[in-house]
N, C-alpha and C positions, 0 to 999 in steps of 0.2 A: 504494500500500500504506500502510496506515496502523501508528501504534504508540499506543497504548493508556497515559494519562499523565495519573495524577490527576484522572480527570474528561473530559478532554480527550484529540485526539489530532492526534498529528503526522503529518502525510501524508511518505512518501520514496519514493524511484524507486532501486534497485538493481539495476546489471547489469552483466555480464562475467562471468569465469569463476569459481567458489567460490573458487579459490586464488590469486587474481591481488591482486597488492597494491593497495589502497584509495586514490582518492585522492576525499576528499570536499566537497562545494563548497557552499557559503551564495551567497546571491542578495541582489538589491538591494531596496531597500525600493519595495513596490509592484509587485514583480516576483514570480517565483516558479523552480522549480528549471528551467522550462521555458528561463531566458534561455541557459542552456548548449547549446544542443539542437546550434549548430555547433562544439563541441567533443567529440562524445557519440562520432562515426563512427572517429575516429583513437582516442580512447583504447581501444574495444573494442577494433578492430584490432589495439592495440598488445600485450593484452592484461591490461589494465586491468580493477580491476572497482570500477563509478561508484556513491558514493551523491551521489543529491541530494537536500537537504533542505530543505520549504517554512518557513518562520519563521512564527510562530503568527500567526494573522492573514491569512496568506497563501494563494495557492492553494488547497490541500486542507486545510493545519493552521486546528485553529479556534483563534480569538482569545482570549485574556484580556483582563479585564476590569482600567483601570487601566494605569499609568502602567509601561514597562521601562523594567531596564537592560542594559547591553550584559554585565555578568555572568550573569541572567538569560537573558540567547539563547545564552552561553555553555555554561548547562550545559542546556538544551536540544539542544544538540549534543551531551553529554558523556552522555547521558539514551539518546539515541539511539542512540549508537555502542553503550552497557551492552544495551541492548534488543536491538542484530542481531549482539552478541557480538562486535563488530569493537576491536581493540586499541589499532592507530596507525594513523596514516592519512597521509597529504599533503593537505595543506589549500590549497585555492582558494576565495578569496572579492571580491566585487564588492561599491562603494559601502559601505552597512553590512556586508554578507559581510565584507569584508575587515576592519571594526572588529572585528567578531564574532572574525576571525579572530586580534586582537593579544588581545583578551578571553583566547581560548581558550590562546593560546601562552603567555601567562602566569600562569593556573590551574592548567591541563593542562599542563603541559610533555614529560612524558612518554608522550601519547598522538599527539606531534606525530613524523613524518619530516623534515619540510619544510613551508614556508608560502611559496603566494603569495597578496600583497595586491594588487589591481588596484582602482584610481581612487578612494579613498580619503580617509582625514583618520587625523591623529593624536589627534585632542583638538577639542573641539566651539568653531568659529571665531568668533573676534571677529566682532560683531554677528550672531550668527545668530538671535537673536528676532525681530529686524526681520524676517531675511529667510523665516525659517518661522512665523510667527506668524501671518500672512494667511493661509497654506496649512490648518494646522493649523486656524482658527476657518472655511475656506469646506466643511472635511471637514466639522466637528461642525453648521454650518447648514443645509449639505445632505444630511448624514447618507450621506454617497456620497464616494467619491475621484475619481467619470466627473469633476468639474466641472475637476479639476487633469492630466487626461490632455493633453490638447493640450499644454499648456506644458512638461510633464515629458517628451515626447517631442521638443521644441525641444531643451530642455537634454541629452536623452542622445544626438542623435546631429546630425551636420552635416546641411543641407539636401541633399545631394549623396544620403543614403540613401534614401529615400524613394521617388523615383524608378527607383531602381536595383531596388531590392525592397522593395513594394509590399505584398503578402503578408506578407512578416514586421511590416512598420512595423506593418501593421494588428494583428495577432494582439499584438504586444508591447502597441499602445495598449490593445485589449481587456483585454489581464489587468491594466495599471494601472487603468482604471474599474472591474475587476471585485474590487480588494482590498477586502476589509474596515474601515470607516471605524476599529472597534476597534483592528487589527491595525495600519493606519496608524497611528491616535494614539499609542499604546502605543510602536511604535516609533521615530515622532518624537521623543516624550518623551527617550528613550535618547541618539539623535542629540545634544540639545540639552542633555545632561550628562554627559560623558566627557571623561577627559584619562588619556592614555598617555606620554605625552613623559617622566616620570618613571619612567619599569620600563622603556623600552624596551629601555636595558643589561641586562634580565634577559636579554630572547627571547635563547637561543644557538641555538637552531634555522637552518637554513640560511633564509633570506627570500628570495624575489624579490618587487619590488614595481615592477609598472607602472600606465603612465597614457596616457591619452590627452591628445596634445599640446596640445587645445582644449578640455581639462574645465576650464569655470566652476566646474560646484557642487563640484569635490575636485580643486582646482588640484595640476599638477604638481608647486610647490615642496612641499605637505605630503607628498604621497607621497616625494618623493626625501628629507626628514625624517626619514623611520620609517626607509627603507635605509639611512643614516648612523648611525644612531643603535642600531639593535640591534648582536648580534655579528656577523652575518652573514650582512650585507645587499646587496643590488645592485638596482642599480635599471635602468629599459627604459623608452624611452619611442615610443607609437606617434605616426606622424604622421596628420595629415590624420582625426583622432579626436576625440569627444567624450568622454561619459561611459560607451558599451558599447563598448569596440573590439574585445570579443572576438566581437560581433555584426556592429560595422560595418567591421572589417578581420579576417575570421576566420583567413584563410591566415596575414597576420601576426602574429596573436596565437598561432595554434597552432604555428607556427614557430619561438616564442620558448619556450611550453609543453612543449611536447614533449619536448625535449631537455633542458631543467630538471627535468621529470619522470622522466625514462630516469637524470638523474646522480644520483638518491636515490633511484632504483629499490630 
């Protein structure tokens, strides 16, 4: 389903009951809202009702043109929710989701229940031009993101996935070659100038923030950061994880979710 946005539009996926409380989720860069899809069966169930939201560029939403910031994705969210009339929500978000997601907690603060951040950063890392700068210039030379698929499925999950399921590894690699180089660039840009570490004392929202125990690119220690640092924070950490654990330990990740979910119900 799409929403209709100065020109542009944002694609989202809404389900569960009209009157079930909202919990809404952002995706990782080069992903789209599909990376949830093992978390989608328990929240119906639970009786939940799910938006997910593609990030411009992504999936269904078209790109802008030029360089974001993570206030920019923010009130793209805040755009969206005014759009399908939704008021507060409990926020889930992944990699930049989860930026998105400090973005929003403190803009919004009041459209917030609770927030969790999964595999993250607080604030754009020492030397990070070195290390996305190649990325970035092999997007704009090849006019494509296929050429950064393979690496970027190394860094999100252990070798041990793969194997295991085969079908998903694949469908995941497909939607990174198939992002929009725009919507990439745009939101590297974002990635690679932000700093939260000074508002985090705002967020009073309830936070959980997990990681996977073997995330290079949003090492444990920043995430256990941001749950120190807001008012009320806690942090989880999965094992035997990379950068999706909610893909490549989903029992574990909804185990943790669920019942975080159910107590800000």
């Amino acid at each position: 389903m799409l929403i209709n946005l100065d020109g542009r539009k944002i694609y989202y996926d809404l389900n569960g009951p009209d009157d079930g409380p909202v919990v809404c989720f952002t995706h990782s860069l080069s992903s789209d809202g599909g990376m949830w899809a093992e978390q989608m069966p328990g929240l119906i169930n639970a009786g939940y009702r799910v938006l997910r939201l593609d990030m411009r560029g992504h999936g269904g939403s078209d790109p802008v043109a030029g360089d974001y910031t993570m206030e920019d994705l923010a009130d793209d969210v805040a755009v969206s929710l005014d759009a399908l009339g939704l008021d507060k929500v409990q926020f889930v978000g992944l990699s930049i989701g989860g930026m998105i997601g400090q973005a929003f907690a403190i803009k919004y603060p009041n459209r917030l229940i609770s927030a969790m951040l999964c595999d993250t950063m607080p604030a754009t890392p020492d030397g990070a031009d070195a290390a996305w700068g190649p990325r970035l210039q092999g997007v704009r030379d090849a006019n494509s993101v296929a050429p950064l698929a393979d690496g970027t499925m190394e860094r999100w999950f252990t070798d041990a996935f793969k194997p295991r399921n085969p079908g998903r590894w694949q469908q995941i690699r497909e939607t990174i070659a198939g992002t929009t180089p725009a919507g990439y660039l745009g939101c590297g840009a974002a990635i690679l100038n932000f700093d939260f570490r000074g508002q985090h004392k705002t967020i009073a929202v309830p936070t959980l923030v997990i990681c996977g125990d073997q995330d290079e690119g949003t090492p444990p220690a920043g995430n256990k950061l941001i749950a120190e640092n807001v008012q009320n924070g806690r942090y989880e950490e999965i094992a035997d994880a990379r950068h999706f654990p909610n893909v490549e330990h989903p029992d574990v990740f909804n185990g943790i979710m669920m019942p975080w979910l159910a107590q800000h119900r």
